[in-house]
C-alpha positions as CSV (number, residue, x, y, z in Angstrom):
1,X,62.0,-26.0,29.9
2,X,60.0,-26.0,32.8
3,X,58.8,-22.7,34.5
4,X,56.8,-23.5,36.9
5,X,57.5,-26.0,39.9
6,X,54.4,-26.8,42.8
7,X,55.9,-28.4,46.0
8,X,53.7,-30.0,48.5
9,X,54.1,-30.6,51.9
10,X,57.4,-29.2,52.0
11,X,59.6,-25.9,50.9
12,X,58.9,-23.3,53.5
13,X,62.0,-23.3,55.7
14,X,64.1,-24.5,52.1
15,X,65.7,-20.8,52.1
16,X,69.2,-22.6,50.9
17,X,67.4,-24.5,47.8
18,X,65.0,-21.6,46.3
19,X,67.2,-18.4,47.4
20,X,69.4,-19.7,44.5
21,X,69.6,-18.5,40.9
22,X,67.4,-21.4,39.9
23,X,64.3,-19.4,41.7
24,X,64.1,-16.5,38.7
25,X,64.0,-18.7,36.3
26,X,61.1,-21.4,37.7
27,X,58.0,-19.7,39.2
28,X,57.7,-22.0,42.4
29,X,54.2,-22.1,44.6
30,X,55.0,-23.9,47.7
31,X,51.8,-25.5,49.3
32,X,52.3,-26.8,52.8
33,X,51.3,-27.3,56.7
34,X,55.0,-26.6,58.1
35,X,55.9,-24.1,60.9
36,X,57.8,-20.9,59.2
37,X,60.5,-19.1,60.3
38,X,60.8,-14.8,60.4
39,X,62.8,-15.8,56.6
40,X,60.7,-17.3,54.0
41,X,62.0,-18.1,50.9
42,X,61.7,-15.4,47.9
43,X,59.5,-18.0,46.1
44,X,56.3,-16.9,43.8
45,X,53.5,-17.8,46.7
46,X,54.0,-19.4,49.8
47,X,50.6,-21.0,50.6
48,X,50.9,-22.0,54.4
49,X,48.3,-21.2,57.7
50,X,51.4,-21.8,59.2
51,X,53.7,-18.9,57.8
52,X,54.4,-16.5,60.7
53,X,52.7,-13.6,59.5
54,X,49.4,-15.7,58.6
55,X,46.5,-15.1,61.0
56,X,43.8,-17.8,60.1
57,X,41.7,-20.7,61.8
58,X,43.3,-23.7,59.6
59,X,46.2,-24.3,61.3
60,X,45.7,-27.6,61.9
61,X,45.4,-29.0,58.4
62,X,47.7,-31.6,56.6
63,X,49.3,-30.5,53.8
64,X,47.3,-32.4,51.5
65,X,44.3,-30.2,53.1
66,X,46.0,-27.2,52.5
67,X,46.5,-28.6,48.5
68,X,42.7,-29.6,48.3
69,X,41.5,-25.6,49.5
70,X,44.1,-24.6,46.9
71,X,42.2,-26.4,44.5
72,X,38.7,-25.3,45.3
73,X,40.3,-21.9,45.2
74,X,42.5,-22.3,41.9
75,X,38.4,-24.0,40.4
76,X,36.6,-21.1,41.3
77,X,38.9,-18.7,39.9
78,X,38.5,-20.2,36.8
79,X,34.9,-20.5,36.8
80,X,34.3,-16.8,37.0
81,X,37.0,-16.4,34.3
82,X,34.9,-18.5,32.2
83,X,38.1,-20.9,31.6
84,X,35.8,-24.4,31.3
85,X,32.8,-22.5,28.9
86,X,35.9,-20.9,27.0
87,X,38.0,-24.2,26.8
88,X,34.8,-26.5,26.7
89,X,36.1,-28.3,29.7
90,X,33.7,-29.8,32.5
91,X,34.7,-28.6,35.7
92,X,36.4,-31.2,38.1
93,X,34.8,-33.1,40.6
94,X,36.9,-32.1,43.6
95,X,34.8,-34.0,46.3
96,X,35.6,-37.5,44.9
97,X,39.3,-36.5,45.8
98,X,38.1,-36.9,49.5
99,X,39.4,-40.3,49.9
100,X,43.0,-39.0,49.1
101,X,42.0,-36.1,51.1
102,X,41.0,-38.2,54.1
103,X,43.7,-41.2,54.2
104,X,46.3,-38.1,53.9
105,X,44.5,-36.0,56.8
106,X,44.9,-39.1,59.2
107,X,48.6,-40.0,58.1
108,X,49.7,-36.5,58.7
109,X,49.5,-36.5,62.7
110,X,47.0,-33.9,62.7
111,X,44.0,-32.9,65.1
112,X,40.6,-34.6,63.7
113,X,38.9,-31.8,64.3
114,X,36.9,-29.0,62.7
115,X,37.5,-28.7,58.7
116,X,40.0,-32.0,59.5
117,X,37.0,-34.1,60.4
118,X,34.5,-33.0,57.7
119,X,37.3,-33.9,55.6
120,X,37.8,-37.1,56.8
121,X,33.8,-37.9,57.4
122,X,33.4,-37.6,53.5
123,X,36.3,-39.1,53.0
124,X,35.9,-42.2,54.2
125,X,32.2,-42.2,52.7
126,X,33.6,-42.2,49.3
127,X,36.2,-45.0,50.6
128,X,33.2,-46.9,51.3
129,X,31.8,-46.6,47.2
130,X,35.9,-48.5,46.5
131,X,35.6,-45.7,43.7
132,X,39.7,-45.4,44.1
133,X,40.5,-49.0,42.8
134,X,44.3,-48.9,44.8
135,X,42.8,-47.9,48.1
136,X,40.4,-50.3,47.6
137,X,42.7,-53.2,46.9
138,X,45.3,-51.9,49.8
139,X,41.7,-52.3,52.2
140,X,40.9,-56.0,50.5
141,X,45.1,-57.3,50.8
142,X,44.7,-55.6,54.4
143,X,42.0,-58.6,55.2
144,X,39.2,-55.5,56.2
145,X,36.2,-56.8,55.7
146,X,34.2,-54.2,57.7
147,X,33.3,-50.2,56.4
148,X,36.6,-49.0,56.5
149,X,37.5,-46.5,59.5
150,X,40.0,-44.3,60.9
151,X,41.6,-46.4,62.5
152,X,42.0,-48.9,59.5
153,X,43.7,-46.1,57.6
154,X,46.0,-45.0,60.3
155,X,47.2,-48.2,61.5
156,X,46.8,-51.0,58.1
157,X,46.6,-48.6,54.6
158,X,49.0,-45.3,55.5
159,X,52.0,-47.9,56.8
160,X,51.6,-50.2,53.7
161,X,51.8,-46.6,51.5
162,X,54.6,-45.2,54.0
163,X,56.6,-48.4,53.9
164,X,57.6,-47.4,49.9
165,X,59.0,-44.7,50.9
166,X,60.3,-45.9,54.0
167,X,62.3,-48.9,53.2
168,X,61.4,-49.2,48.9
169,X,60.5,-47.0,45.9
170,X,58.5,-44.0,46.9
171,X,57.0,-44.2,43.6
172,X,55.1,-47.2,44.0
173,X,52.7,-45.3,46.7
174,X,51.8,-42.9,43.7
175,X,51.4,-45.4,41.3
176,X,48.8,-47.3,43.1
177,X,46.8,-44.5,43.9
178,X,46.7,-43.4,40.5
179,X,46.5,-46.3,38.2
180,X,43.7,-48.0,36.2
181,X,45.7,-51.1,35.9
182,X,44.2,-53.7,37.9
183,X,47.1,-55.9,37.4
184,X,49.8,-52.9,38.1
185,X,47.6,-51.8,41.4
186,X,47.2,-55.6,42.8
187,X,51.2,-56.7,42.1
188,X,51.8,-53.2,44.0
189,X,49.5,-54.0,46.7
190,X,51.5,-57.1,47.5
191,X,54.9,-55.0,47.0
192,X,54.0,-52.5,49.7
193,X,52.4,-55.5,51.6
194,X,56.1,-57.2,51.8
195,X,57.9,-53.7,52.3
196,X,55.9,-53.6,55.6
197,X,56.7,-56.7,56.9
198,X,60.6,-55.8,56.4
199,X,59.6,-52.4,58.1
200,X,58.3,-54.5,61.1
201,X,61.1,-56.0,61.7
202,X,63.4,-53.3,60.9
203,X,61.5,-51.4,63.0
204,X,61.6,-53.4,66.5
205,X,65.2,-54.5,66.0
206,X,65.6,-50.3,66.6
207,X,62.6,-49.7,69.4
208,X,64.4,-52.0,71.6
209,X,67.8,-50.3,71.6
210,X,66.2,-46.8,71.9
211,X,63.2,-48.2,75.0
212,X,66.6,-49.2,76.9
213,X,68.2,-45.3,76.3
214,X,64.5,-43.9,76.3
215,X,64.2,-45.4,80.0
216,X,67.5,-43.5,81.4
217,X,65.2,-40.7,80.7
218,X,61.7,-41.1,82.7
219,X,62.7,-38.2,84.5
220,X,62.6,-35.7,81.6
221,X,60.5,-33.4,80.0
222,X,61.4,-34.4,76.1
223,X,63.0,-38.0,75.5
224,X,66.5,-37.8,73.1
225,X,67.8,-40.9,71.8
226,X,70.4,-42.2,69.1
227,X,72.7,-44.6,68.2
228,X,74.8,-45.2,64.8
229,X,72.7,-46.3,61.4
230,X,69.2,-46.5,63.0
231,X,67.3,-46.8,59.5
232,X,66.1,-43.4,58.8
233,X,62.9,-44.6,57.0
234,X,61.6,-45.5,60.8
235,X,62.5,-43.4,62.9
236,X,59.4,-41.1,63.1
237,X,57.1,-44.4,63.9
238,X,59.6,-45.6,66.2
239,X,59.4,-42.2,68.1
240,X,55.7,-42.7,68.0
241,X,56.3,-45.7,69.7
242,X,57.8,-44.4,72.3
243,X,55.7,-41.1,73.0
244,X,52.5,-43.8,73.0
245,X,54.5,-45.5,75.3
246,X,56.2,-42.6,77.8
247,X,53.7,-40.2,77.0
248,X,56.5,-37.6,76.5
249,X,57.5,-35.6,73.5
250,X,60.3,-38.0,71.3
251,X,63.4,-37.4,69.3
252,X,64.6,-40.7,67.6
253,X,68.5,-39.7,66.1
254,X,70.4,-41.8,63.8
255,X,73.9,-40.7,63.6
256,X,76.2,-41.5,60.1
257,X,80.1,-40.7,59.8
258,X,79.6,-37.2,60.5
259,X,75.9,-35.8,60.3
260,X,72.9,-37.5,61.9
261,X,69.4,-36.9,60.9
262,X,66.7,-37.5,62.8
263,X,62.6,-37.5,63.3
264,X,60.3,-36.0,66.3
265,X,57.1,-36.7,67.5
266,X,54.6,-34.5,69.9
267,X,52.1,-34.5,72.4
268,X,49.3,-32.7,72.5
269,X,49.4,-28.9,73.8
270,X,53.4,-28.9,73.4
271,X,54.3,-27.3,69.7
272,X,57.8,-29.7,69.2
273,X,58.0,-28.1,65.5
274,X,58.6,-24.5,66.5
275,X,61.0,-25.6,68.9
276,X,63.0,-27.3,66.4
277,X,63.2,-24.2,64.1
278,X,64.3,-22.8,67.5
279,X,67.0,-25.2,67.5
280,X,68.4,-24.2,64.2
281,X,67.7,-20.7,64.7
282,X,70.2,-20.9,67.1
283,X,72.5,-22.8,65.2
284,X,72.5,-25.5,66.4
285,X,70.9,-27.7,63.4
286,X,71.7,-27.9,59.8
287,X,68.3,-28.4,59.3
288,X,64.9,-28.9,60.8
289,X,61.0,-27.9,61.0
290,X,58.1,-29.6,61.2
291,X,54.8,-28.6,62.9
292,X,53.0,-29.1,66.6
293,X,52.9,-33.1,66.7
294,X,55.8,-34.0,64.1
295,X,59.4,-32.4,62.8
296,X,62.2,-33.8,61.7
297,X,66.4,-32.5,61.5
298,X,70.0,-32.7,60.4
299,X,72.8,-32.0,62.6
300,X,76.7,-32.3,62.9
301,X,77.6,-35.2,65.1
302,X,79.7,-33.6,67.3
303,X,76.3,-31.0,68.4
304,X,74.2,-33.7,69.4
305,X,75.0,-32.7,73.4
306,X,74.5,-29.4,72.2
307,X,71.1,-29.9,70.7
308,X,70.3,-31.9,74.1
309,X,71.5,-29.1,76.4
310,X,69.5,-26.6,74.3
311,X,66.2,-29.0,74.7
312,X,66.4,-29.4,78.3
């Protein structure tokens, strides 16, 4: 019985999931950060400064900055419609959801600039106070014993949280974020800690086949690489490996028995997202989208030279 669905950080190029009959029965708000195409699915509200018809200065935010103006929005509405005098509800505290604002903002490949850094400033302030009892414990297993910075949520909490996901259960990366539990969020903590390590080592065993393909290619513009059953849960940190490394836009493709899927990473000043949606515009992809610094895709085995052809 559920009518109304919010999706975050993804759903604007998902034409083939909400153009079904499902969509007029479930009111769906899609909140994201993800370059459009011309289509957009026929959806309730697409919130998105990235949507092709949006003229705005915020298109640099994460998704999870693109949630939290949603929710200063979404507050304010209701506090001229007298919703929390009516309900005899406080309002909520929005600025102590900095921390999640900020250790999202830095995970998301996105310019630390403008709206992006005052998010993150604040941010990492409240980090400081350890008011989020799961951050906190992800800084203390990460041995930081300094004011927590950027960097520190970049390179030692977002791969701990990503490495659920990654190689685990997604779920854990919620739960410790969220819960009270000191127990639950410490037994978590060393959970994710674990996951890493196997993501580490899953990880290199893959940068060192694609380095060797990756330095065939010096002499291009955009680096292609792929082999059969490359993990899928690294290959967007191992093309960030390589882009640190060749300074060149990255595709990292992991083929399976007949469709490969794989995960893209930019440079600044070259927009690799849009030229993805270019890619299956033409196509050429099953799927694929992403914004300036990151995307990711599906395509049929057998279009791989294809998709490289059309990149060159």
């Amino acid at each position: 019985k559920i009518n109304l669905l919010i999706t975050l950080d993804c759903g604007t190029s998902s034409l083939d999931i909400f153009n079904k009959d499902l969509s007029k029965k479930i009111s769906t708000i899609i909140i994201d950060h993800h370059v459009s195409e011309m289509n957009l699915p026929n959806v309730y509200s697409i919130i998105n400064p990235n949507r092709h018809d949006e003229k705005n200065d915020y298109k640099n935010l994460a998704a999870v900055g693109v949630t939290f103006m949603f929710l200063i929005g979404l507050r304010r509405y209701l506090r001229e419609n007298n919703f929390y005098i009516n309900n005899n509800f406080n309002e909520q505290n929005l600025t102590s959801y900095l921390d999640l604002v900020a250790l999202g903002t830095v995970c998301d490949v996105v310019p630390i600039t403008d709206l992006n850094r005052a998010f993150v400033k604040k941010g990492l302030e409240i980090i400081h106070k350890r008011s989020n009892k799961g951050i906190s414990t992800l800084i203390d297993i990460s041995n930081i014993r300094h004011k927590p910075n950027v960097t520190d949520l970049s390179f030692n909490l977002g791969p701990k949280l990503n490495a659920a996901s990654r190689i685990g259960d997604s779920r854990l990366a919620s739960k410790v974020l969220f819960s009270k539990n000191l127990d639950e969020i410490e037994s978590i903590c060393r959970k994710l800690k674990l996951l890493n390590e196997k993501r580490k080592i899953v990880e290199e065993s893959i940068l060192i086949e694609a380095r060797d393909q990756a330095l065939k290619q010096v002499n291009k513009k955009i680096i292609i690489v792929y082999a059969f059953n490359w993990h899928d849960g690294v290959l967007g940190i191992v093309a960030s490996k390589l882009v640190d490394e060749f300074l060149k836009p990255t595709i990292v493709i992991s083929k399976k028995e007949y469709d490969a899927v794989g995960s893209a990473r930019s440079i600044d000043g070259f927009d690799l997202g849009s030229l993805i949606i270019m890619a299956k515009q033409a196509g050429i992809l099953i799927r694929g989208g992403g914004h300036k610094m990151a995307a990711g895709l599906k395509i049929n085995n057998n279009k791989i030279n294809t998709f490289i052809d059309f990149i060159d």
